[in-house]
C-alpha positions in Angstrom: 0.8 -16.3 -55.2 0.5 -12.7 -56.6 -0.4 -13.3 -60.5 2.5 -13.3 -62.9 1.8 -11.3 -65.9 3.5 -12.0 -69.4 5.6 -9.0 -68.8 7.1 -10.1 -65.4 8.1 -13.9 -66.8 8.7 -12.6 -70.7 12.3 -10.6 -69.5 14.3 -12.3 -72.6 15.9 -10.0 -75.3 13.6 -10.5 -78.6 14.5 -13.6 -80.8 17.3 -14.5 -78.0 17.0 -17.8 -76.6 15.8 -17.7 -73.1 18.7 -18.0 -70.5 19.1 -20.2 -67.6 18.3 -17.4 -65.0 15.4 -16.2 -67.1 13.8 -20.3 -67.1 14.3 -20.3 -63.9 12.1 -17.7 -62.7 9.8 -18.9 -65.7 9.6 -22.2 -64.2 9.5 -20.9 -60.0 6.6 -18.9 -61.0 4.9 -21.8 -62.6 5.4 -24.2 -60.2 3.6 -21.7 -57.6 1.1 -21.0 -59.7 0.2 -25.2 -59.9 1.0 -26.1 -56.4 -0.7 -22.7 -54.8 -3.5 -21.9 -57.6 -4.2 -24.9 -59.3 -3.8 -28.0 -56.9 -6.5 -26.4 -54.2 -9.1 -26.3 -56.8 -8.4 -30.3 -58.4 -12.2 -31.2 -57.0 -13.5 -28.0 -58.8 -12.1 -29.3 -62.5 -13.2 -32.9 -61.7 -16.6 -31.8 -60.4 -17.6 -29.3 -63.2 -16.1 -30.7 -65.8 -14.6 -27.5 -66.9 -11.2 -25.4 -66.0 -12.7 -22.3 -63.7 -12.4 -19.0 -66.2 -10.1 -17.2 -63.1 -7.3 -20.1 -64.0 -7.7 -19.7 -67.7 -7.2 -16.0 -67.7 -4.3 -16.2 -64.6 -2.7 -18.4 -67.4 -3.2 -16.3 -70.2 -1.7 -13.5 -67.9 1.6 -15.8 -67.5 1.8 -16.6 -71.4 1.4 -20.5 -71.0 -0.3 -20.4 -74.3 2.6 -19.4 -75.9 5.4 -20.7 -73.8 6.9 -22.6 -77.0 5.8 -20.1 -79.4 9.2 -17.9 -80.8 9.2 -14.8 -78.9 8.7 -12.9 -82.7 5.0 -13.9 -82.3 4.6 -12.9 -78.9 5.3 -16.2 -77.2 8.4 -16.9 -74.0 10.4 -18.6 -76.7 10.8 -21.9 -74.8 13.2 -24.8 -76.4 12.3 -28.6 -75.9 14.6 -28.8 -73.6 12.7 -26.0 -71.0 9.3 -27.8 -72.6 9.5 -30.8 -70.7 10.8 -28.9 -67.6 7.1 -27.1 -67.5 5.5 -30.1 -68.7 7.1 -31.9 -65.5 5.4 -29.2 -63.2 2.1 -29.0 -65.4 1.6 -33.0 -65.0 1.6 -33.1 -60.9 -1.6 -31.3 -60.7 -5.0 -32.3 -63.0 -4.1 -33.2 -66.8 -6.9 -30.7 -67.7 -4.5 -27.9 -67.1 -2.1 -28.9 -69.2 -4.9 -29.7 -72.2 -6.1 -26.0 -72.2 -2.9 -24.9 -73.6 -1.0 -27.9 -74.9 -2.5 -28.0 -78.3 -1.2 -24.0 -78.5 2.3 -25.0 -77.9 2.4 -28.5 -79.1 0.8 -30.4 -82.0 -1.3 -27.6 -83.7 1.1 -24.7 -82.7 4.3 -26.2 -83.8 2.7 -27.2 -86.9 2.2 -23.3 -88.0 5.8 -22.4 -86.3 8.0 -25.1 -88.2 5.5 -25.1 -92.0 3.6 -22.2 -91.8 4.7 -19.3 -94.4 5.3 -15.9 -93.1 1.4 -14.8 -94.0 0.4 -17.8 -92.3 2.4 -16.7 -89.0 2.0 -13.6 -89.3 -2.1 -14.0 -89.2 -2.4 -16.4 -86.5 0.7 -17.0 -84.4 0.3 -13.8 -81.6 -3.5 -14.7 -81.3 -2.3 -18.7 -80.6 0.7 -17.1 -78.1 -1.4 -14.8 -76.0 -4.3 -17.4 -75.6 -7.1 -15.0 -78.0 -7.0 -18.0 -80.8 -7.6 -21.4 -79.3 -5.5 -23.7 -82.0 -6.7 -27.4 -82.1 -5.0 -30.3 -84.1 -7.9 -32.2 -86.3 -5.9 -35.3 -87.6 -7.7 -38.5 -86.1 -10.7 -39.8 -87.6 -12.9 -43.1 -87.4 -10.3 -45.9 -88.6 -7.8 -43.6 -88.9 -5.7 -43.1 -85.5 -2.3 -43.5 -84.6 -1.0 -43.9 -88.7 -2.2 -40.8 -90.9 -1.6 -42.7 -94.0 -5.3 -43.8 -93.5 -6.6 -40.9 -93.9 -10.1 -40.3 -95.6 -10.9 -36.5 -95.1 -10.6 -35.2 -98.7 -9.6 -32.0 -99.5 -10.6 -31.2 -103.4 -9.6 -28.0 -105.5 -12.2 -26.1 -106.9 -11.1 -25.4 -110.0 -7.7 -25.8 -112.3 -5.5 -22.8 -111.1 -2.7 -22.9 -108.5 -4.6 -20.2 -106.0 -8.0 -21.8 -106.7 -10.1 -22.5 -103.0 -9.9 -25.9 -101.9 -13.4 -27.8 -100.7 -13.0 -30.2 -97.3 -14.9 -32.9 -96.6 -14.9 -35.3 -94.1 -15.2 -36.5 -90.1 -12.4 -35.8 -87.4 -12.8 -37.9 -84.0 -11.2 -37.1 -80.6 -10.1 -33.8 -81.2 -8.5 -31.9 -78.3 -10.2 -28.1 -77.6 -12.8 -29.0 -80.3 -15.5 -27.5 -78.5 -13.5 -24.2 -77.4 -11.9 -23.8 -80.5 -10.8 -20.7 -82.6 -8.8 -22.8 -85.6 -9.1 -26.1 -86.4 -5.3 -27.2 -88.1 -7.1 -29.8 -90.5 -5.4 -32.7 -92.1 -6.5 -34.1 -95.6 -5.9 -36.1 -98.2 -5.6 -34.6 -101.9 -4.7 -37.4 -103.8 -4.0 -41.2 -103.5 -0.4 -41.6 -101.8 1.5 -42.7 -105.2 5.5 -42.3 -106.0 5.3 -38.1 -105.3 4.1 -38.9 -101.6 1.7 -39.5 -99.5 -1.0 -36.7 -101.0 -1.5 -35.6 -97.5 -2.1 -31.8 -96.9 -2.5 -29.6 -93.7 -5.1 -26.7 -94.1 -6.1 -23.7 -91.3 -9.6 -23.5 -91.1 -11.4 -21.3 -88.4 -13.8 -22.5 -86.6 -16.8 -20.1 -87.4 -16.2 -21.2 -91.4 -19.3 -22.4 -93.1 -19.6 -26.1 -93.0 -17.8 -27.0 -90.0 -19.6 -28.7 -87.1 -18.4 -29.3 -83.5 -20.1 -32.4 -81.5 -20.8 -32.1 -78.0 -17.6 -32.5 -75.9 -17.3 -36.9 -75.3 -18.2 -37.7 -72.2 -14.6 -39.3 -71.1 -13.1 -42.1 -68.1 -11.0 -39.2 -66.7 -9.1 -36.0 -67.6 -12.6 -33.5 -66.6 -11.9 -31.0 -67.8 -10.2 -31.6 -70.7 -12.3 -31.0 -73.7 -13.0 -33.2 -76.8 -15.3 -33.8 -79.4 -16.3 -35.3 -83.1 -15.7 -32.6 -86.2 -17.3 -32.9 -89.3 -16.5 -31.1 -92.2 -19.3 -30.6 -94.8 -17.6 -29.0 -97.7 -15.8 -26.1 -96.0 -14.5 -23.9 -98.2 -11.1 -22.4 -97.7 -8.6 -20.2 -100.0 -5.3 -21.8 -100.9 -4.0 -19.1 -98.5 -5.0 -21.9 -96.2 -2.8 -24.4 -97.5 -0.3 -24.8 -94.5 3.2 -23.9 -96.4 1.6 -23.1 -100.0 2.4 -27.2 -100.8 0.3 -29.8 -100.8 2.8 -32.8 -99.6 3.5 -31.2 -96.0 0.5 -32.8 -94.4 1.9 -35.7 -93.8 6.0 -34.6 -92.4 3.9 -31.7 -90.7 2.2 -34.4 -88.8 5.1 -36.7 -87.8 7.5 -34.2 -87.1 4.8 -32.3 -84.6 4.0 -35.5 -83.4 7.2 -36.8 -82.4 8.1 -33.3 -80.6 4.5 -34.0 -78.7 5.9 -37.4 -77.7 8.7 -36.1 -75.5 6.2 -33.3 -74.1 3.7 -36.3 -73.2 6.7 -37.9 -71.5 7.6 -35.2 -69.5 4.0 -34.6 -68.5 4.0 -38.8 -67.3 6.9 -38.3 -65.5 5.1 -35.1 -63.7 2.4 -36.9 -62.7 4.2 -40.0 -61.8 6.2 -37.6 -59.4 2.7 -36.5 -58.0 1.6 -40.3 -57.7 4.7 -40.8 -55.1 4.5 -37.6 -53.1 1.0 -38.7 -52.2 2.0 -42.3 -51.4 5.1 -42.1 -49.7 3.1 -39.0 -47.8 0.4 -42.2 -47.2 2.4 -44.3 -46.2 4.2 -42.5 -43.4 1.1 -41.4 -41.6 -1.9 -44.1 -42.4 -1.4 -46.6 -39.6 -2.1 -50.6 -39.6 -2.8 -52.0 -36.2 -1.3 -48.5 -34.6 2.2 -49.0 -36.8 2.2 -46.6 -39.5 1.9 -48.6 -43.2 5.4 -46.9 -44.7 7.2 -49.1 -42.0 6.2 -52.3 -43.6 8.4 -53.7 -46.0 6.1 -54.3 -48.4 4.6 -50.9 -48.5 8.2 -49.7 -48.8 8.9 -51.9 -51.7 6.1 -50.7 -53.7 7.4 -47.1 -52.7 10.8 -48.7 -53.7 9.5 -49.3 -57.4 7.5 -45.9 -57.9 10.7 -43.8 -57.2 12.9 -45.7 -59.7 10.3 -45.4 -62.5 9.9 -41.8 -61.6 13.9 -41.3 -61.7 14.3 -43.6 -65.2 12.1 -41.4 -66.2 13.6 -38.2 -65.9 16.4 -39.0 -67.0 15.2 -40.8 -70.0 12.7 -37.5 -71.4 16.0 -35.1 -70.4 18.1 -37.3 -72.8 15.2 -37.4 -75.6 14.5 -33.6 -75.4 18.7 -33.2 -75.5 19.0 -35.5 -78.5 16.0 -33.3 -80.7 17.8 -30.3 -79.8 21.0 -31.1 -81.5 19.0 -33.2 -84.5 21.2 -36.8 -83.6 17.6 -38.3 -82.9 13.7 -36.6 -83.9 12.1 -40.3 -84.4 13.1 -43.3 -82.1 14.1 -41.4 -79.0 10.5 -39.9 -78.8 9.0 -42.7 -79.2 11.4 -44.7 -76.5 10.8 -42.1 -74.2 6.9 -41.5 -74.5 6.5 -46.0 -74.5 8.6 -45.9 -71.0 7.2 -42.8 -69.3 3.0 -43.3 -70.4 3.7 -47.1 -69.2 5.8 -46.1 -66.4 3.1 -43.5 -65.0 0.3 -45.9 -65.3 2.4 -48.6 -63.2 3.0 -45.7 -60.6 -0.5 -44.7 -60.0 -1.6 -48.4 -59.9 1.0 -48.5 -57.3 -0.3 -45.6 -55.6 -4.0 -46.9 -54.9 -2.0 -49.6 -53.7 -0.2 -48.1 -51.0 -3.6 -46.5 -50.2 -5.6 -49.3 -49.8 -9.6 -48.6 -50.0 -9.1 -45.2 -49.6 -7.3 -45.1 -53.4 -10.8 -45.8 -54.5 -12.5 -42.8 -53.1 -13.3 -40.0 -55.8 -12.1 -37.4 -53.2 -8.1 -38.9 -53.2 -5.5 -37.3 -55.7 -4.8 -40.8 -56.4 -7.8 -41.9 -57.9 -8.0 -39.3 -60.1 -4.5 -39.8 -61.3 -5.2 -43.2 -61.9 -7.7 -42.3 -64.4 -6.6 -39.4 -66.0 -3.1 -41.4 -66.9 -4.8 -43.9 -68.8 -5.0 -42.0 -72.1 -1.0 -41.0 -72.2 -0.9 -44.9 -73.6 -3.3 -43.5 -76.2 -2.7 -40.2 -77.8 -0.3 -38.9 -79.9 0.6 -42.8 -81.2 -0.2 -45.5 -78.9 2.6 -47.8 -77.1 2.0 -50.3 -79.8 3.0 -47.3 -82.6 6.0 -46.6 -80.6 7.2 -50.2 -80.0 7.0 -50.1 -84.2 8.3 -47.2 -84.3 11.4 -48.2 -82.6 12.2 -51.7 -83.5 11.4 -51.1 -87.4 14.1 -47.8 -87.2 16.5 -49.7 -85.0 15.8 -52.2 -87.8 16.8 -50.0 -90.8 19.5 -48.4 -89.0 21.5 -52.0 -88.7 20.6 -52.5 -92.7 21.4 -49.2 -93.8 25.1 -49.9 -92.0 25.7 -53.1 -93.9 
């Protein structure tokens, strides 16, 4: 595949949304670019623990670090809805793809694009779209995972006026691009949660500031490749130009909403990998032979098949709907969570499946499936774990029925 420059995909008027015909030629090129680039070269991630610097730039080249930046700031303007059509394609090769750029568009991007002020954009949103500034979203920390309202990373002002610097202190645990970071999107708590809120406040904080210190990358069951690591923060001191929207009671919306978007994504990426899970099966099955009959003709092999496809399919369908429903605002809380619970469970079924159908040979480090199997077991984990979504939608379907009484 010749390489497909920002320019070539990046044909939309600016500010419009991007059309049908434009996506589509957005999403063709990508899809070549992981099926003809990427997929050749899954032994090479796995095996160095690192995406090759050819790949990185050839996707800085196509703008995938700012595919769901607004084109104002130099991104392809992408809505949910075309999200989870790329994260479909990104998922069916290795998940360390994906990772390079997701925390770009996704949970540390969308934070500055839906709470960020205009100096806030202004300074950090083109470098974040063309792939210059690395953006990575520092919210989990030891005992505080899945529910941010257990938060102990403090951030203090140091002094009594309104643009007086603020002083951050505290440790950060499984954070995503840690180790190639530019700017670390840093969640803290500024006050005891009491009747105001939860006195939780998002700060930008670049990675080269005084004070802040990167682990080595965590040494991980899958996903090579895909970078993270332990941040400490040892009194960094930032100006209250830092203070994601000027307010200190965003933190904590900032992080749900931007969460709950990533949920869909994360969905869509399952349901690309689950895809990839099949292809190789059902493409195992039809020319592995048993006793000189090939496996996919046996009726138990075909049954397994039987099951992949319709998870694959419920899927789809199911992260089309969710992505549908944020766009129009009917549902930002319980249909992300439905559709992340199905699709992470659903791809982990699929590639259990898939080693499966491939018998001893599943097992082999050098087998797509194998990897897949691995890498898929953290979608139960990040960004709220099934058990946060099953809370998430029983106690809103819940307070739904008692707010209709």
């Amino acid at each position: 595949m010749a390489n497909t420059t920002t320019a070539d995909t990046a044909t939309v008027a600016h500010d419009e949304p991007v059309s049908d015909a434009d996506f589509a030629d957005i999403l063709t090129a990508t899809r070549e670019f992981v099926r003809d680039v990427v997929m050749p070269r899954e032994q090479e991630f796995m095996a160095g623990d690192r995406v090759p610097d050819d790949i990185r730039q050839q996707a800085k080249d196509m703008g995938l670090f700012g595919y769901a930046i607004p084109q104002q700031w130099g991104g392809l303007g992408l809505n949910l809805a075309q999200d989870v059509e790329m994260a479909m394609e990104f998922g069916y090769t290795t998940l360390a793809l994906r990772s390079m750029f997701g925390t770009n568009n996704g949970i540390a991007g969308q934070v500055l694009v839906g709470f960020g002020t205009d100096q806030q954009k202004e300074r950090w949103l083109e470098g974040v779209a063309s792939g210059d500034v690395v953006a990575s979203f520092a919210l989990t920390e030891p005992g505080a995972g899945s529910n941010p309202a257990g938060l102990r990373t403090k951030a203090v002002r140091d002094g009594s006026s309104d643009d007086a610097d603020w002083v951050i202190t505290g440790q950060k645990q499984y954070i995503t691009n840690a180790p190639t970071a530019d700017l670390f999107v840093v969640f803290a708590r500024t006050r005891p949660a009491d009747a105001d809120g939860p006195g939780i406040a998002v700060f930008l904080v670049p990675a080269d500031a005084e004070g802040v210190r990167v682990a080595g990358k965590d040494a991980k069951m899958g996903q090579e490749g895909a970078w993270t690591a332990d941040v400490a923060f040892d009194e960094v001191r930032v100006g209250n130009d830092a203070l994601i929207g000027g307010a200190v009671d965003i933190g904590y919306r900032a992080a749900m909403t931007s969460l709950a978007r990533g949920r869909i994504h994360i969905a869509a990426l399952s349901v690309g990998t689950a895809q990839r899970a099949l292809d190789e099966s059902v493409r195992y099955a039809a020319t592995a032979t048993q006793g000189g009959t090939p496996i996919g003709n046996f009726q138990l092999v075909q049954a397994m098949l039987a099951d992949q496809q319709t998870g694959v399919m419920a899927g789809r369908a199911l992260v089309r709907d969710a992505a549908r429903l944020w766009l129009s605002g009917e549902d930002r809380r319980i249909a992300p969570s439905t559709a992340k619970l199905f699709c992470t469970e659903m791809v982990g079924k699929v590639a259990d499946l898939a080693v499966q159908v491939h018998g001893g040979a599943g097992y082999m480090r050098d087998v797509p499936v194998e990897r897949i199997y691995r890498e898929v077991r953290l979608l139960r984990l990040y960004e709220g774990t099934s058990e946060i979504q099953r809370l998430i939608i029983g106690g809103g379907l819940v307070k739904a029925a008692q707010r209709s009484r």
